[in-house]
C-alpha positions as CSV (number, residue, x, y, z in Angstrom):
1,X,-26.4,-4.3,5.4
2,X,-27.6,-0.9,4.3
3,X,-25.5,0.9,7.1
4,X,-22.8,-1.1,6.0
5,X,-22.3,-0.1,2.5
6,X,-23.1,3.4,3.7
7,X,-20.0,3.4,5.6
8,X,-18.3,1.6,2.8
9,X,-19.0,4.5,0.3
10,X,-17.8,7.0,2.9
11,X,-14.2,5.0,3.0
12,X,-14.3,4.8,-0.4
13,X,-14.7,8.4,-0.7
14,X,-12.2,9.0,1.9
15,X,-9.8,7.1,-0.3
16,X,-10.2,8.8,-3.0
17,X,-10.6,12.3,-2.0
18,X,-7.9,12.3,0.6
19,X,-5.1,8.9,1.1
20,X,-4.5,9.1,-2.4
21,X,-3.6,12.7,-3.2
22,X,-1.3,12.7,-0.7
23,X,0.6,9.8,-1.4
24,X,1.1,10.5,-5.0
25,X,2.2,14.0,-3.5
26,X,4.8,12.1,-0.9
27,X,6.0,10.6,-4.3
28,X,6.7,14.4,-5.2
29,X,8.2,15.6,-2.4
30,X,11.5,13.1,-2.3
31,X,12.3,14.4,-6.0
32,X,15.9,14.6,-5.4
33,X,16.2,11.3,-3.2
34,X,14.0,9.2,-6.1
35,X,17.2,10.7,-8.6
36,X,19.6,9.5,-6.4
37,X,18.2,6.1,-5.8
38,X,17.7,5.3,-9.3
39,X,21.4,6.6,-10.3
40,X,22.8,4.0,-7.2
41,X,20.7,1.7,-8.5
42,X,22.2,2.1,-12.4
43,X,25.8,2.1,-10.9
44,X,25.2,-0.8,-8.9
45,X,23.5,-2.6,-12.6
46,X,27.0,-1.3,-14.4
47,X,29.0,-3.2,-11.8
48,X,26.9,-6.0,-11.6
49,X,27.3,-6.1,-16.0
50,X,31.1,-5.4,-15.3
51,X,31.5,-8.8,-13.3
52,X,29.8,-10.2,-15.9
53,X,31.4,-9.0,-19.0
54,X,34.9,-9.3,-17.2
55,X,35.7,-13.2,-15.9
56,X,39.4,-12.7,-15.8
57,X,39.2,-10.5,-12.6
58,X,39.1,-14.3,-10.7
59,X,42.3,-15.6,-10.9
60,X,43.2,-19.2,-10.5
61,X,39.7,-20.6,-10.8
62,X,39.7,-23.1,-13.3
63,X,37.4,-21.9,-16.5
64,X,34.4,-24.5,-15.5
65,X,33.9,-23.0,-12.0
66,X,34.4,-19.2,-14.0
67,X,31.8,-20.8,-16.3
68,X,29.4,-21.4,-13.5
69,X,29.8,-18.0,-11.4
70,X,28.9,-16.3,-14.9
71,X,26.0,-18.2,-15.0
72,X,24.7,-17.3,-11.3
73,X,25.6,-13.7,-12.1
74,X,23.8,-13.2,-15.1
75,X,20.8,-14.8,-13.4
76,X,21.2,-12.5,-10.0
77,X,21.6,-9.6,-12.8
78,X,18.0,-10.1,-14.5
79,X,16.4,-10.3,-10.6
80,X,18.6,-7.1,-10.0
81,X,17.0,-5.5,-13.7
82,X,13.6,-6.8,-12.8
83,X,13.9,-5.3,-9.4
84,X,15.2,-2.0,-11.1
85,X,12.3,-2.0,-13.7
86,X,9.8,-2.7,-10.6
87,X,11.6,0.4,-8.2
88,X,11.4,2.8,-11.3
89,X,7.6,1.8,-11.6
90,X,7.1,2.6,-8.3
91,X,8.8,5.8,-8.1
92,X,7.1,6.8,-11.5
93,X,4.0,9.5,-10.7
94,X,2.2,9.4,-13.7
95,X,2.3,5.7,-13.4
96,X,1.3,5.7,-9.4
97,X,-1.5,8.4,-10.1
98,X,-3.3,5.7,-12.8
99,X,-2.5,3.0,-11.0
100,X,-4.6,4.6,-8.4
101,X,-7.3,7.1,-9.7
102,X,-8.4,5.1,-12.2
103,X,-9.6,1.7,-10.4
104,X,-10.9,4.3,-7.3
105,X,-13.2,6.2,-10.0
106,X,-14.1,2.7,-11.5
107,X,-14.9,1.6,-7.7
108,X,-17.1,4.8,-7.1
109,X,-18.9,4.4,-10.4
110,X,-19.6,0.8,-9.4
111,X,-21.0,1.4,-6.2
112,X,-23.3,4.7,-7.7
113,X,-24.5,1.4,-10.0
114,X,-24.8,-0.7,-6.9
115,X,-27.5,2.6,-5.3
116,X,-28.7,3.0,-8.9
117,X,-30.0,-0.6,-9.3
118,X,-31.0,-0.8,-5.7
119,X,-33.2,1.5,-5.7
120,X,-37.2,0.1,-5.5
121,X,-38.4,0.4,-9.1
122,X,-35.0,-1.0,-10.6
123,X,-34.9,-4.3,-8.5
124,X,-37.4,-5.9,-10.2
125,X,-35.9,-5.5,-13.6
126,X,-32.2,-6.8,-11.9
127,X,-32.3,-10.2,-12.9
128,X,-29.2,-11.3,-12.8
129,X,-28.4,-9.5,-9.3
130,X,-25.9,-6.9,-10.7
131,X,-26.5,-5.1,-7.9
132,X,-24.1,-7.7,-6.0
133,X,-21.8,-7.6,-8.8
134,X,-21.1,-4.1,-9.1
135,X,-20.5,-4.0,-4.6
136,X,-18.2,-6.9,-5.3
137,X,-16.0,-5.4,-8.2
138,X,-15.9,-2.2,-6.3
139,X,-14.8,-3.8,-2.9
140,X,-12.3,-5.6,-5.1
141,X,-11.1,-2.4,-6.6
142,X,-10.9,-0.6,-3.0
143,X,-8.4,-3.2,-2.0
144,X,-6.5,-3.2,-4.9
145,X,-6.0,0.2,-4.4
146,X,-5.1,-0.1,-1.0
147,X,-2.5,-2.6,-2.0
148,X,-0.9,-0.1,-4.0
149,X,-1.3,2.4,-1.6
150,X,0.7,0.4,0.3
151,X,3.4,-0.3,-2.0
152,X,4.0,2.9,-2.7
153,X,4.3,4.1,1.2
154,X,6.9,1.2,1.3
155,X,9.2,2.5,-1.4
156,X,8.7,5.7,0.1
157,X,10.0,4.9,3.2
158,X,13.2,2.9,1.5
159,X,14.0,6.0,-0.3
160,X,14.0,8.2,2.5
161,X,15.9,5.7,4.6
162,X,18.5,5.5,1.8
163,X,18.7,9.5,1.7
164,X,19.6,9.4,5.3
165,X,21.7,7.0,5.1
166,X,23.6,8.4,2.3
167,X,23.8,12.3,4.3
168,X,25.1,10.9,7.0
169,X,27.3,9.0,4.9
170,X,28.3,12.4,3.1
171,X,28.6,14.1,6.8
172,X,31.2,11.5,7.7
173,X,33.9,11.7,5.0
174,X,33.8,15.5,4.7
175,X,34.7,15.7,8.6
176,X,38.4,17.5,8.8
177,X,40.9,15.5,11.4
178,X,42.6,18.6,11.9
């Protein structure tokens, strides 16, 4: 068990000393593509709030099925918002950087509790097994952390796969058919 949490403490420092720096640096380095993003994503809000704000682009509908289509598109536009609201937080350093360092220093504080109690002349005054408590919390921490890790490297990768898409994009309408 000992060995166990040994190894444990080294991920955990491994974590926090290494995986997350350079992810919240990866956020860094795609600057320009983040910028980008969001800006398609506003444009793509604006027309989404045009369709809405304009019904009279359907002709020869009859004003109950207009009616209903408005309705649809204002509910596709607040899962198009909250998935806005929910990109921007991802792409947000100072946001990422808390949502990381802050449960990973909680996590190593609880597992230096965890060795603290632990040791031979604390035991018998850890009554209510805190010990196990703290280990748990900071194993639950670890994988929230992880989780997040996780999220971010997926957003990541959408972002760069949206900067290549839009370069070659680019590359395409500015050939010459001379």
């Amino acid at each position: 068990m000992e060995s166990a949490i040994d190894i444990y403490g080294k991920l955990l420092i491994a974590v926090f000393s290494f995986i997350a720096p350079s992810m919240t640096l990866l956020i860094g380095l795609f600057g320009t593509g983040i910028t980008v993003y969001r800006k398609k994503n506003e444009d793509f809000l604006k027309q989404s709030e045009d369709l809405v704000t304009n019904p009279g682009n359907l002709p020869g509908i009859s004003n109950d099925k207009k009616i209903g289509l408005i309705k649809d598109r204002i509910k596709n536009l607040d899962l198009i918002k909250k998935g806005m609201e929910r990109d921007h937080n991802l792409l947000s350093p100072k946001r990422q950087v808390r949502r990381i360092f802050m449960p990973l220093l909680l996590s190593t504080v609880l597992l230096i509790v965890y060795y603290y109690i632990n040791e031979e002349d604390l035991k018998v005054l850890a009554f209510i097994r805190i010990d196990h408590l703290s280990l748990f919390l900071s194993f639950g921490l670890l994988f929230y952390v992880i989780m997040v890790l996780w999220q971010i490297f997926c957003k990541i990768v959408e972002v760069k796969c949206f900067i290549e898409i839009e370069n070659k994009y680019r590359n395409v309408n500015n050939v010459d058919f001379k």
